[in-house]
gemmi code that builds the backbone of each chain (N, CA, C; Angstrom):
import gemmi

chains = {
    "A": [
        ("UNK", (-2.262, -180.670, -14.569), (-1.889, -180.134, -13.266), (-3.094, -179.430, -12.634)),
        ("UNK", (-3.242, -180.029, -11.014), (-4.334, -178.571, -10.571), (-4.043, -178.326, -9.263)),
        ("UNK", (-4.271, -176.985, -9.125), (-3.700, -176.291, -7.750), (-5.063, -175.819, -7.202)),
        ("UNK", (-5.284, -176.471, -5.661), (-6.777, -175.463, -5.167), (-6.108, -175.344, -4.062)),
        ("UNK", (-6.191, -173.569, -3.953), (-6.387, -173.301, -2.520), (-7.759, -172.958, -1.847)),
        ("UNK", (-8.108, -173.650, -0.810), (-9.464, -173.494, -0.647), (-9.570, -173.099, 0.745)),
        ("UNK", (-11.072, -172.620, 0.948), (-11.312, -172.217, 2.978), (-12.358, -173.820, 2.810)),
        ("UNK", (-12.837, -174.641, 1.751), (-14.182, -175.581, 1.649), (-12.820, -176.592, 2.368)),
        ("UNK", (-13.949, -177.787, 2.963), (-13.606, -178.904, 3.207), (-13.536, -179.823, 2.177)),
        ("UNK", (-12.246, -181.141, 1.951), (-12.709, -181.526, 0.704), (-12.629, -183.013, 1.093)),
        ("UNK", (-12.529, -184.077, -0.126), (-12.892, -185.406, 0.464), (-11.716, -185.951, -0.299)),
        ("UNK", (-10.860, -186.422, 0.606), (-9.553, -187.097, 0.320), (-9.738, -188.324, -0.849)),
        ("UNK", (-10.849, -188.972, -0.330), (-10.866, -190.345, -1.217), (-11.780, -190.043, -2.616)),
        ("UNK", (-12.589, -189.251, -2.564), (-12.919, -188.741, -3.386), (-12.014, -188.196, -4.620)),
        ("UNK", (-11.147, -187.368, -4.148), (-10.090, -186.463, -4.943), (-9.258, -187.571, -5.780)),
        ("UNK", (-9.016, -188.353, -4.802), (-8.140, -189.391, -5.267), (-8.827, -190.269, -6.953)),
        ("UNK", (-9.689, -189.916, -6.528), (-10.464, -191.341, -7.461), (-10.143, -190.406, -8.884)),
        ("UNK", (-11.099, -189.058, -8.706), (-11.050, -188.224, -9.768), (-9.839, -187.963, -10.611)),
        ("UNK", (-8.751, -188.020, -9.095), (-7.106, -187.499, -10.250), (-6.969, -188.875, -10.728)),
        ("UNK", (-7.003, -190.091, -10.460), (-7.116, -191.250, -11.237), (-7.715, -191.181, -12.586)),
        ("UNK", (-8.676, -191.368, -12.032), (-9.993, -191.327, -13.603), (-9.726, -190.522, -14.507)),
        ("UNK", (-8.829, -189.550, -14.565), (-8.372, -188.576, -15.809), (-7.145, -188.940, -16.138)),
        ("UNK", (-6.311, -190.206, -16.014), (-5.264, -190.680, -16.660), (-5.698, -192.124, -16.361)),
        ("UNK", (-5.828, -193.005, -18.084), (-5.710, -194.536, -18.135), (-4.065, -195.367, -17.891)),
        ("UNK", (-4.282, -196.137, -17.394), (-2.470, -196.891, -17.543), (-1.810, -196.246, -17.054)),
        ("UNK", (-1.277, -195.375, -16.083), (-0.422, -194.668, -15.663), (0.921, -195.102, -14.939)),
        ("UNK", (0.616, -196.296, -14.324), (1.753, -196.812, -13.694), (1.620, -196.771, -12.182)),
        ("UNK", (1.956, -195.818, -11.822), (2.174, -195.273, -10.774), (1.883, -193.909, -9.922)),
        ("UNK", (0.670, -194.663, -8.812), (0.189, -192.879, -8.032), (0.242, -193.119, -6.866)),
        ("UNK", (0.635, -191.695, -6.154), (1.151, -191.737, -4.969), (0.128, -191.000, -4.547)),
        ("UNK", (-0.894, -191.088, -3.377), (-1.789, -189.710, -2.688), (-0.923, -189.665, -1.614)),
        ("UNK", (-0.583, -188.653, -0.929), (-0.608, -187.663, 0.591), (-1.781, -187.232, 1.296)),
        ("UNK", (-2.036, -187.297, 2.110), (-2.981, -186.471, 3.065), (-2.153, -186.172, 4.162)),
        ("UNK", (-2.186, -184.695, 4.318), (-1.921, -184.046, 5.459), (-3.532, -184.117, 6.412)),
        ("UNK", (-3.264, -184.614, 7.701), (-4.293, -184.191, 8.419), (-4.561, -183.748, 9.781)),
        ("UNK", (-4.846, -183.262, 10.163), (-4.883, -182.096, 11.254), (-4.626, -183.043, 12.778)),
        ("UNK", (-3.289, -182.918, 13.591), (-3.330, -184.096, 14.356), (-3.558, -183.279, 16.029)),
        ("UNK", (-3.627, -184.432, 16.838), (-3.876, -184.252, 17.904), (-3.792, -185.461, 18.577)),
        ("UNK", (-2.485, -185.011, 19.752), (-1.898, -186.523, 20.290), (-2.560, -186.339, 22.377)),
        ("UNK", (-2.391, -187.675, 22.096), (-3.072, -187.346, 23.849), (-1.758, -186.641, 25.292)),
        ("UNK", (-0.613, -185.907, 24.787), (0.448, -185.390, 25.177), (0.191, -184.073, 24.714)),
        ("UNK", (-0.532, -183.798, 23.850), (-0.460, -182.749, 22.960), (-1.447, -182.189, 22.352)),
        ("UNK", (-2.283, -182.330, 23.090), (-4.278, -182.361, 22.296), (-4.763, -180.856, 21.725)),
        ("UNK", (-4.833, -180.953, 20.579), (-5.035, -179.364, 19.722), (-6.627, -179.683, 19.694)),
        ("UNK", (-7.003, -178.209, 20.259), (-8.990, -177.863, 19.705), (-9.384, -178.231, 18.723)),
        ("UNK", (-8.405, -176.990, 17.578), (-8.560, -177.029, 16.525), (-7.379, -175.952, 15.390)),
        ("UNK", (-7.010, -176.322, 14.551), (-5.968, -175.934, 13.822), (-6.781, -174.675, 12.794)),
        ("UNK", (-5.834, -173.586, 12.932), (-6.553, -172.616, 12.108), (-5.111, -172.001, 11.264)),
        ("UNK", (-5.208, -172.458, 9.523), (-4.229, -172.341, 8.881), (-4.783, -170.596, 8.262)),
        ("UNK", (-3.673, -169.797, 8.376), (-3.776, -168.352, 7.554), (-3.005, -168.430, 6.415)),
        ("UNK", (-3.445, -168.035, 5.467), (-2.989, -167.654, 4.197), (-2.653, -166.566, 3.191)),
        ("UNK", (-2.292, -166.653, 2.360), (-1.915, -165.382, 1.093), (-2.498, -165.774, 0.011)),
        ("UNK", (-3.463, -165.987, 0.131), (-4.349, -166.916, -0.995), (-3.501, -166.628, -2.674)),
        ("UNK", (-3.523, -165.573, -3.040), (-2.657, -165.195, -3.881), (-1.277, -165.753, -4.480)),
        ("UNK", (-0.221, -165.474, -3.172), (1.260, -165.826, -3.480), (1.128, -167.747, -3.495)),
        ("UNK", (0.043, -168.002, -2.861), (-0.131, -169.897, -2.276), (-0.440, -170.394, -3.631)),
        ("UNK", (-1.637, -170.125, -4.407), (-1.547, -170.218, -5.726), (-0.788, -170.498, -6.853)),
        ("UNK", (-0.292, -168.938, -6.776), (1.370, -169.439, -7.979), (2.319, -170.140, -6.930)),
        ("UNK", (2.956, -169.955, -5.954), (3.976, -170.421, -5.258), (3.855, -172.205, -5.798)),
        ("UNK", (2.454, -172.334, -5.505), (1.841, -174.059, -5.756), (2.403, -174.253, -7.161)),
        ("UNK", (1.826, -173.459, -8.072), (1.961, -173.622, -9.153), (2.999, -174.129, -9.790)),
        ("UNK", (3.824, -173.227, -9.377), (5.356, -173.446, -9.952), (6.155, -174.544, -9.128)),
        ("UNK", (5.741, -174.637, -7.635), (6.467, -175.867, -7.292), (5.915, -177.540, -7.914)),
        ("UNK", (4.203, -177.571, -8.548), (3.987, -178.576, -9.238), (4.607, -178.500, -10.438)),
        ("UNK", (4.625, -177.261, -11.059), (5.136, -177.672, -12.724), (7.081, -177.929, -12.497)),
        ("UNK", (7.690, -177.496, -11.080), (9.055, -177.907, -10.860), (8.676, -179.551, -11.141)),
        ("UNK", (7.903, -180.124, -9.936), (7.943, -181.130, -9.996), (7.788, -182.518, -10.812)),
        ("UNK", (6.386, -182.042, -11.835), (6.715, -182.091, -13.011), (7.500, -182.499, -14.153)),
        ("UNK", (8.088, -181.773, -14.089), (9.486, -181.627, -15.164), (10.742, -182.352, -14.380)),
        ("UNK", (11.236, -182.029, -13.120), (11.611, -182.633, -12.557), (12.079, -184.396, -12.732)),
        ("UNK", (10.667, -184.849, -12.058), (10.647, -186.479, -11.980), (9.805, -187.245, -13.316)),
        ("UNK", (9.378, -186.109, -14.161), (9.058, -187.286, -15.754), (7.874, -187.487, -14.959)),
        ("UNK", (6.722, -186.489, -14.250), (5.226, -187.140, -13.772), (4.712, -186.855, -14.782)),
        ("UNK", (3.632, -187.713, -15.042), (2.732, -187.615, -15.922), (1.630, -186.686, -15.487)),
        ("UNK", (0.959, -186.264, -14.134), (0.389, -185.425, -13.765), (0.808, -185.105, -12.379)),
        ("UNK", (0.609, -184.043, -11.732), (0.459, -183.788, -10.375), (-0.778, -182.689, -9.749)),
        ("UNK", (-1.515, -183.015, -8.663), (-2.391, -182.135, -8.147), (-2.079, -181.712, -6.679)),
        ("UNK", (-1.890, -180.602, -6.036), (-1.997, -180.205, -4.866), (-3.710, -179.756, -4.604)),
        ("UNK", (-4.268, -179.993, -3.534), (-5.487, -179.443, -2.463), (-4.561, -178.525, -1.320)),
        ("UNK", (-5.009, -177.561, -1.089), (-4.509, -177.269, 0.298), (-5.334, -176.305, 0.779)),
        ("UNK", (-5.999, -176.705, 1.733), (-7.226, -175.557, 2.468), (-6.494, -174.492, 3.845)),
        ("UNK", (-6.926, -173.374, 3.880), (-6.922, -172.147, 4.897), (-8.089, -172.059, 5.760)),
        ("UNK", (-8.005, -171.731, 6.602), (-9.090, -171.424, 8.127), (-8.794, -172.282, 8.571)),
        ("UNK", (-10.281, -172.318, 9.298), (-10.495, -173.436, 10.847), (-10.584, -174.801, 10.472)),
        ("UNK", (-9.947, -175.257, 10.986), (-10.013, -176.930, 10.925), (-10.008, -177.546, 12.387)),
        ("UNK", (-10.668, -178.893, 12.360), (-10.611, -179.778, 13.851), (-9.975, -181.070, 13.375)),
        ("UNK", (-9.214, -181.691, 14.510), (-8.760, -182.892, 14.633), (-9.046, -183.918, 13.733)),
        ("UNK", (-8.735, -184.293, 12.807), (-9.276, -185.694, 11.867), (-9.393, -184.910, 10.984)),
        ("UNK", (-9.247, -183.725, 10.546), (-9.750, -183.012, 9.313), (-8.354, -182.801, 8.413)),
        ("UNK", (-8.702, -183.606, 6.796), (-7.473, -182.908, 6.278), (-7.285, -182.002, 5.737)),
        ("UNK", (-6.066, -180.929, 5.883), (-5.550, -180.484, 5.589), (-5.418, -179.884, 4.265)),
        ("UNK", (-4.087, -180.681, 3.790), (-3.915, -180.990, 2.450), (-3.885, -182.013, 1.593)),
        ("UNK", (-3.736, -182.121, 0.448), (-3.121, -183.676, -0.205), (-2.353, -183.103, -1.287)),
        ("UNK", (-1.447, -184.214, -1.248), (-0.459, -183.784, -2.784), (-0.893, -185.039, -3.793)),
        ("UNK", (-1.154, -185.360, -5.037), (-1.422, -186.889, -5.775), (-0.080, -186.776, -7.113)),
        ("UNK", (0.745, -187.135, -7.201), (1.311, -187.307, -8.266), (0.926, -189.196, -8.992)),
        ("UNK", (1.627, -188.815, -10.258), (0.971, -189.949, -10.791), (2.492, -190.174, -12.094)),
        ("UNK", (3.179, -191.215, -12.398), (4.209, -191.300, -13.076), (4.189, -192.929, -13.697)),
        ("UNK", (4.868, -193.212, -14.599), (4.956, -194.152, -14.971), (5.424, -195.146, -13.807)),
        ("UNK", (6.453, -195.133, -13.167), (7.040, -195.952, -12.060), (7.272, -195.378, -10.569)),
        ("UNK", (6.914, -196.315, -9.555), (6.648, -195.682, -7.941), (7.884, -194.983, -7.939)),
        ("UNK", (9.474, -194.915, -8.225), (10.036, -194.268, -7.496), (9.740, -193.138, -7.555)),
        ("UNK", (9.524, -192.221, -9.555), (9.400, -191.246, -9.631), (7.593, -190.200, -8.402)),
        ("UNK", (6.845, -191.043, -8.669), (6.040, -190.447, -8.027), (5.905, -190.439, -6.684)),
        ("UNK", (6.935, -191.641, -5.995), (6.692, -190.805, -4.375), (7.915, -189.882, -4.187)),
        ("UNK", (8.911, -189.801, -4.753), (9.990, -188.852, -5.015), (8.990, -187.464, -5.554)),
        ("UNK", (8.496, -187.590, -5.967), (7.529, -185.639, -7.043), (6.794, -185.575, -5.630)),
        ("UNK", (5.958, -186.924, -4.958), (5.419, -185.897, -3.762), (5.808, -185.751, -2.511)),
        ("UNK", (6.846, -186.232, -2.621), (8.035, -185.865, -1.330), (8.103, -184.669, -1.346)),
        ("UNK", (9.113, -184.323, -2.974), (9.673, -183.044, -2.835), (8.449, -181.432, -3.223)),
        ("UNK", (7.563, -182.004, -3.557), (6.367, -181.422, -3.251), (5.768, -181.014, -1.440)),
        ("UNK", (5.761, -182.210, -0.844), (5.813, -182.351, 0.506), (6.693, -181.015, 1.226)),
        ("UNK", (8.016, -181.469, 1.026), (8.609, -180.625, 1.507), (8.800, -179.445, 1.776)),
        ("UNK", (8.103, -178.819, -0.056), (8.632, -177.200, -0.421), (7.522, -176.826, 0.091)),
        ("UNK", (6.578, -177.692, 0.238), (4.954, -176.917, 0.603), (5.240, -176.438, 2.118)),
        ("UNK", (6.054, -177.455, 2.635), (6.126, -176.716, 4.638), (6.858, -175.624, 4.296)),
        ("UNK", (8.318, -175.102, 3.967), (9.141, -174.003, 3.883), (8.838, -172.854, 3.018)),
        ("UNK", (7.830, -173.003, 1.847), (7.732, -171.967, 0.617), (6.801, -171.878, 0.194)),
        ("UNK", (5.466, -172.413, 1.333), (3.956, -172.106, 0.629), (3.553, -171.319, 1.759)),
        ("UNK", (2.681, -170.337, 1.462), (2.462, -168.877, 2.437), (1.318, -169.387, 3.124)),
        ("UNK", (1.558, -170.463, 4.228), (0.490, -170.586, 5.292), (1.063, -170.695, 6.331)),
        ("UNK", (0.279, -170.094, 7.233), (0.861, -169.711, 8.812), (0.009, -170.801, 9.959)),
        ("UNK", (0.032, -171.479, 10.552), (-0.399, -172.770, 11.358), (-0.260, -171.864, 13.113)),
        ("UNK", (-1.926, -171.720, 13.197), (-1.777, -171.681, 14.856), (-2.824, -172.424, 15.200)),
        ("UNK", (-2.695, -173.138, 16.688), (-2.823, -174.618, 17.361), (-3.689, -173.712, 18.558)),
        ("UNK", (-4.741, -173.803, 18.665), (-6.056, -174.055, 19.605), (-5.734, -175.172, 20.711)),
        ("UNK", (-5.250, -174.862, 21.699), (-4.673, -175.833, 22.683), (-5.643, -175.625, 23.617)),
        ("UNK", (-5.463, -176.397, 25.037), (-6.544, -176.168, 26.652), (-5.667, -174.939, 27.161)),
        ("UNK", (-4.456, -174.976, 26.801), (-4.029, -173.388, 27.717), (-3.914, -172.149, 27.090)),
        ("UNK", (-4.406, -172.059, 25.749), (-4.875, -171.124, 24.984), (-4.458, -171.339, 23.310)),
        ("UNK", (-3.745, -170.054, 22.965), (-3.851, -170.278, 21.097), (-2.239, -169.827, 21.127)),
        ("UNK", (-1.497, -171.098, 20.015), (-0.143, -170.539, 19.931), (0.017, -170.600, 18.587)),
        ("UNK", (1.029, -169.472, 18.147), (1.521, -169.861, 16.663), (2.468, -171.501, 16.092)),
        ("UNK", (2.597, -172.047, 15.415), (3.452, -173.203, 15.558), (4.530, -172.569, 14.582)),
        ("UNK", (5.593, -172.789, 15.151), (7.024, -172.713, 14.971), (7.399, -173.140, 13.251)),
        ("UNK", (8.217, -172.384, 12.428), (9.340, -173.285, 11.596), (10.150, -173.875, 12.358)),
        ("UNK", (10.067, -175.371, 11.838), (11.094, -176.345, 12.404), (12.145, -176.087, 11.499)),
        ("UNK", (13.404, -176.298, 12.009), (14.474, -176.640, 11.195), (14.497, -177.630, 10.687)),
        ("UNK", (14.190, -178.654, 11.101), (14.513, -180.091, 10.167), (13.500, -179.944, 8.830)),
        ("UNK", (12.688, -179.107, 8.822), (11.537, -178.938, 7.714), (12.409, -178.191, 6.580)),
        ("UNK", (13.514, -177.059, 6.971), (14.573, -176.468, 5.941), (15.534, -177.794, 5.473)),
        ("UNK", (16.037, -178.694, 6.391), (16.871, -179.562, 6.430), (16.571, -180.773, 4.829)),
        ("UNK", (14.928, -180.820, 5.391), (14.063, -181.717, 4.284), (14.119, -180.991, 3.120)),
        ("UNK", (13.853, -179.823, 3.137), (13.914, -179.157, 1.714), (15.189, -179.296, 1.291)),
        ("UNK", (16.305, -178.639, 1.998), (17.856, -178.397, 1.617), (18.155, -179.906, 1.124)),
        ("UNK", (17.750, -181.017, 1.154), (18.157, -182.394, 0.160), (17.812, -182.464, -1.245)),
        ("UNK", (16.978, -181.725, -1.721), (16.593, -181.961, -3.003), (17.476, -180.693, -4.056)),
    ],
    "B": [
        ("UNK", (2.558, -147.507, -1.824), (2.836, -149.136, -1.849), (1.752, -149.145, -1.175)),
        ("UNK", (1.146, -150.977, -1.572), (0.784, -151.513, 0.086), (1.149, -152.304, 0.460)),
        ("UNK", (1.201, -152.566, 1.900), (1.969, -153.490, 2.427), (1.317, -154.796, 3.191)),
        ("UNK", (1.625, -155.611, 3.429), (0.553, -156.877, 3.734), (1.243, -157.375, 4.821)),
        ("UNK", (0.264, -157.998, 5.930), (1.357, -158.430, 6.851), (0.245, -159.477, 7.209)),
        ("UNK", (0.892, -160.710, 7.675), (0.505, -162.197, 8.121), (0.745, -162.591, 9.429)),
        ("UNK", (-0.098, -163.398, 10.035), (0.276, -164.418, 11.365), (0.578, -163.241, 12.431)),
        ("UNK", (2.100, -164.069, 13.077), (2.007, -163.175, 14.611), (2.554, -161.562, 13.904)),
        ("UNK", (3.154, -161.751, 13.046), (3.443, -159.665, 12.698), (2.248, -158.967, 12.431)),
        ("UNK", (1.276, -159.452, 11.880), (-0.055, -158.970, 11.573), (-0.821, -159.119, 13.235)),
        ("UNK", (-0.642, -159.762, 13.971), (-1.806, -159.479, 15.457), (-0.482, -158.614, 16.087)),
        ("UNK", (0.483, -158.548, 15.739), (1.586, -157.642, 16.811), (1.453, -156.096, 15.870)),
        ("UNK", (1.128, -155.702, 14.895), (0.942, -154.762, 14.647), (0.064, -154.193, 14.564)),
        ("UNK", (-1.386, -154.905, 15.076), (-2.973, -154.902, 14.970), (-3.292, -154.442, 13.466)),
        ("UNK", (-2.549, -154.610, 12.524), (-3.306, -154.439, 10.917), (-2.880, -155.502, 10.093)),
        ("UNK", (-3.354, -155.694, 9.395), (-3.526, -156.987, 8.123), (-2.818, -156.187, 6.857)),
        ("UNK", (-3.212, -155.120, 6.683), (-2.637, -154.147, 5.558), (-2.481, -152.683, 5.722)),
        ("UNK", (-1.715, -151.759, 5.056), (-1.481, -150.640, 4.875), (-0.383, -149.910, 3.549)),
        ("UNK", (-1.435, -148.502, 3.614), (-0.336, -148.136, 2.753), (0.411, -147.177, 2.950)),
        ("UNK", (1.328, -147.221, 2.031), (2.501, -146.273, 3.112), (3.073, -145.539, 1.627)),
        ("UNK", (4.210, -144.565, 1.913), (4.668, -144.130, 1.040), (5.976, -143.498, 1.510)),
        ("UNK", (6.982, -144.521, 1.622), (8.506, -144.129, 1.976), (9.355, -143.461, 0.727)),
        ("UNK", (10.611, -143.010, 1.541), (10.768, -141.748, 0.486), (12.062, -142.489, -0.176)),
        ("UNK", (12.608, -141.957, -1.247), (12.854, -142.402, -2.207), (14.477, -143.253, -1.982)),
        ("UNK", (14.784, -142.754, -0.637), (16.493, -143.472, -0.093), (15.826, -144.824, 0.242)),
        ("UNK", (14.628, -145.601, 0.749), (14.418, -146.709, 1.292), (13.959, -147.274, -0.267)),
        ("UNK", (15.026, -148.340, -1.023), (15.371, -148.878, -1.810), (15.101, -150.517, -1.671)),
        ("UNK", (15.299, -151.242, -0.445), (15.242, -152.634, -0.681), (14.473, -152.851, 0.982)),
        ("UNK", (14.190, -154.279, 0.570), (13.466, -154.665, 1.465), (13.984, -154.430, 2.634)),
        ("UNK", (14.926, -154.508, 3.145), (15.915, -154.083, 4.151), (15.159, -152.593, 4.589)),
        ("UNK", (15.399, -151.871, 3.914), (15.362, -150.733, 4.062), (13.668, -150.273, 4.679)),
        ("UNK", (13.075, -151.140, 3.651), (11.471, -150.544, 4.145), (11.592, -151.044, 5.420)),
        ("UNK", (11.682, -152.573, 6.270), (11.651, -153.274, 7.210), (12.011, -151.918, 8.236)),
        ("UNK", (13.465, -151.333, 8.010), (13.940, -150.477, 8.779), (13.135, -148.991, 9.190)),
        ("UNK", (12.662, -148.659, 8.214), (11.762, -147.285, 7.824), (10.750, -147.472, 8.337)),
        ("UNK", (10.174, -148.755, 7.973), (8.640, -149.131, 9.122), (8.957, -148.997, 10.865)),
        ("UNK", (9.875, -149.901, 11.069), (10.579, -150.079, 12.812), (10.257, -148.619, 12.766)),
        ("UNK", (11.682, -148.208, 12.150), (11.406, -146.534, 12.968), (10.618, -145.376, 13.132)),
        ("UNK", (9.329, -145.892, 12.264), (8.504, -145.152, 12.413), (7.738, -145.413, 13.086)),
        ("UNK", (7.359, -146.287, 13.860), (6.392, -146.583, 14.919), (6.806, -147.653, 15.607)),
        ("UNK", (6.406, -147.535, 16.868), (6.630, -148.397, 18.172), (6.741, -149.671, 18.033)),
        ("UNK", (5.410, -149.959, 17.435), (4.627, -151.809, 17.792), (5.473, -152.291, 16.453)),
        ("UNK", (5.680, -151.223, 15.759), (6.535, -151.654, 14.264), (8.066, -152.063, 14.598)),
        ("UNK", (8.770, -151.512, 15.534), (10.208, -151.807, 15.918), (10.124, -153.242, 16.811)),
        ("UNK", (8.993, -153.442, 17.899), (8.867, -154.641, 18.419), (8.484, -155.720, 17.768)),
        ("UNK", (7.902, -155.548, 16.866), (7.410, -156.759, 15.723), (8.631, -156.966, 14.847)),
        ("UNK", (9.121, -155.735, 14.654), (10.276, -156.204, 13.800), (11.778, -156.607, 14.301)),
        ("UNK", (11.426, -156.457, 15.621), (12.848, -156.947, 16.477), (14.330, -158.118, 16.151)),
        ("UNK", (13.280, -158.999, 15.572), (13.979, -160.386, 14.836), (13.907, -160.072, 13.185)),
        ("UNK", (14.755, -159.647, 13.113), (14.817, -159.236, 11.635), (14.821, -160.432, 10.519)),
        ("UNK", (16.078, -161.144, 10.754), (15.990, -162.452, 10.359), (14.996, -163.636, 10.308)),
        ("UNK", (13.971, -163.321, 11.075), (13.083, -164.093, 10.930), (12.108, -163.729, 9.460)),
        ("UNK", (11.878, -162.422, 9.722), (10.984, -161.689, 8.529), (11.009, -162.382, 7.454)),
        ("UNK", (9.879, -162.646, 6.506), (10.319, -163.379, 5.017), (9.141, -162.349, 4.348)),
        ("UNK", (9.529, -161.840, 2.857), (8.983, -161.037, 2.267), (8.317, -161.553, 1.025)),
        ("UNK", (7.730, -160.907, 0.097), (7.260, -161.107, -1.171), (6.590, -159.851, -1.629)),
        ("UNK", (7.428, -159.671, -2.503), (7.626, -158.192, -3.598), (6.612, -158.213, -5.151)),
        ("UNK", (5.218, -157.997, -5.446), (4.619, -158.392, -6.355), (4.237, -159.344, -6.058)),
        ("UNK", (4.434, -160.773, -4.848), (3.696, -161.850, -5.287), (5.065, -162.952, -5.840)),
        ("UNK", (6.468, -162.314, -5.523), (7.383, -163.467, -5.453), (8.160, -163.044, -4.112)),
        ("UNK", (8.691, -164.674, -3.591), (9.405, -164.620, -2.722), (10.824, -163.957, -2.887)),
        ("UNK", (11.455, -163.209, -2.372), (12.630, -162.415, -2.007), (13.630, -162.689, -1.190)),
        ("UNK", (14.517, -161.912, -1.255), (15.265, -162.219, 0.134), (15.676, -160.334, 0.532)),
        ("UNK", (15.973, -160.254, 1.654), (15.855, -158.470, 2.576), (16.202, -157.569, 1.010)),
        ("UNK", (17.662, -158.120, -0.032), (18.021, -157.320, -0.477), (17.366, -157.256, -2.078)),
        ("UNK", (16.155, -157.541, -1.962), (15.888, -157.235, -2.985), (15.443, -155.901, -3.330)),
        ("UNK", (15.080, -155.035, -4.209), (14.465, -154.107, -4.720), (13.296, -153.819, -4.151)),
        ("UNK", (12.421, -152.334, -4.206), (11.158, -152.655, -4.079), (10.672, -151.425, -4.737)),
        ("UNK", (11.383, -150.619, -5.560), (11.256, -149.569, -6.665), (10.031, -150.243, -7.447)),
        ("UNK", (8.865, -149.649, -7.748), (8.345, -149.632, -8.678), (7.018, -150.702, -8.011)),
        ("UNK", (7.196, -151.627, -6.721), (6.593, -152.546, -6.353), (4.690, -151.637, -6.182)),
        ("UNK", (4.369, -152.387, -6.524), (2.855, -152.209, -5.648), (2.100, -152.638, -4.483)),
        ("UNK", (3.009, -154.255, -3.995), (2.531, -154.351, -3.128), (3.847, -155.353, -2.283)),
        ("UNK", (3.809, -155.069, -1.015), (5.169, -156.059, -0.397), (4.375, -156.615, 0.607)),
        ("UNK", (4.646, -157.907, 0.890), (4.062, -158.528, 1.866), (5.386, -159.076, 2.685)),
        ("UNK", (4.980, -158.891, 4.091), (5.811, -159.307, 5.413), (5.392, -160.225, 6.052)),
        ("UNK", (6.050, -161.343, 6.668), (5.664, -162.341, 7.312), (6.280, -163.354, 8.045)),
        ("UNK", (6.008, -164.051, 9.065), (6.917, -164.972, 9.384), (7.505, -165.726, 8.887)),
        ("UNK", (8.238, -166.487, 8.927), (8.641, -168.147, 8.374), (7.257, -169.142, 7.982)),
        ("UNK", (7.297, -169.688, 6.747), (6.223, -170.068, 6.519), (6.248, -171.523, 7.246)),
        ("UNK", (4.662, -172.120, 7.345), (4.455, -173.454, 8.268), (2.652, -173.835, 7.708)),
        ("UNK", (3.055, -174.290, 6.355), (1.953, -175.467, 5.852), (2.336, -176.310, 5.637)),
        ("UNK", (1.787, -177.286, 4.743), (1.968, -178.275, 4.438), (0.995, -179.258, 5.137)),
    ],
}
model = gemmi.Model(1)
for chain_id, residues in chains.items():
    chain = gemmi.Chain(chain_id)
    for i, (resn, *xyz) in enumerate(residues, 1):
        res = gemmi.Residue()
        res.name, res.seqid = resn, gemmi.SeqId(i, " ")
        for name, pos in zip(("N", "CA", "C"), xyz):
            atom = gemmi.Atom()
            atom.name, atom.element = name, gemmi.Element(name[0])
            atom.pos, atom.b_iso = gemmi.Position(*pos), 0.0
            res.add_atom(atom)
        chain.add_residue(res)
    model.add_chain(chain)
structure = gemmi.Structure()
structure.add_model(model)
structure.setup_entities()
């Protein structure tokens, strides 16, 4: 299992290769990338995530080793970076890795999920008419409340 | 204690942290939330939406009625939004 919370930029395809290369035969791996969007209705500067570096850590922790145990993964890794970020930049990634696809896109679903409602980062959006906080969605409790 | 505060409660109260030392009837998270409001202004307007507030007592998530006897540090904050 590995949990980074980071302020560094990191390299999605990179990460990927590495959580590979430390399990032979595995079956089945799922990567995520969260990445910082910006629609032409909706055009963000730049995304600046705040954190609890601390509580984000264990909070991570324990929702990978849930997951884990959970779906029978053979490994799981969360990335998830804090500060300034721009458009095209990711975010986060979740990689689980299991003997068979259902279990591992199921571990980073519900990984997915708990990370929007129960990981201590706060998301405000650098817009042209200034800086706003972004909202908890409900459907993001809705996604969690299924598992 | 100290207390930690995040996102828009942290720029609506202009501090990131503080420490405080409430007296021995303010028992649960509820209670500090309340004890803070009433002790200062920008503290009752930040804390207006009570229900929104989400806490963490030591470094675990809570809910208003938990404890905070013995805590060292409580952190206040909005609804969380990563991922």
């Amino acid at each position: 299992m590995q949990v980074r919370v980071t302020a560094e930029p990191f390299d999605p395809g990179g990460e990927s290769n590495a959580f590979l290369a430390r399990h032979g035969g595995a079956g089945a791996a799922v990567t995520f990338t969260g990445i910082v969007r910006s629609r032409p209705d909706g055009p963000i500067l730049a995304l600046t995530l705040e954190c609890y570096v601390e509580l984000a850590e264990s909070q991570i922790a324990a929702l990978t080793s849930e997951a884990i145990a959970r779906f029978s993964l053979i490994d799981a890794a969360v990335i998830h970076r804090h500060g300034r970020m721009l458009p095209g930049e990711p975010i986060m990634q979740v990689m689980t890795l299991a003997p068979h696809r259902e279990d591992a896109f199921r571990g980073a679903q519900f990984l997915m999920d708990y990370l929007k409602t129960d990981a201590p980062f706060w998301k405000k959006e650098e817009t042209p008419d200034g800086e706003r906080w972004v909202e908890a969605k409900a459907e993001d409790d809705v996604a969690r409340g299924r598992w | 204690m100290k207390i930690l505060y995040f996102a828009w409660l942290r720029e609506r109260l202009n501090k990131g942290e503080e420490e405080v030392f409430p007296p021995a009837e303010v028992k649960t998270v509820a209670d500090l939330i309340g004890w803070l409001a009433a002790n200062d202004e920008a503290a009752e307007l930040a804390f207006a939406k009570r229900a929104l507030i989400r806490a963490a007592v030591d470094r675990q998530l809570v809910g208003h009625d938990a404890p905070i006897a013995g805590a060292s540090t409580v952190a206040l904050f909005p609804p969380m939004t990563g991922g």
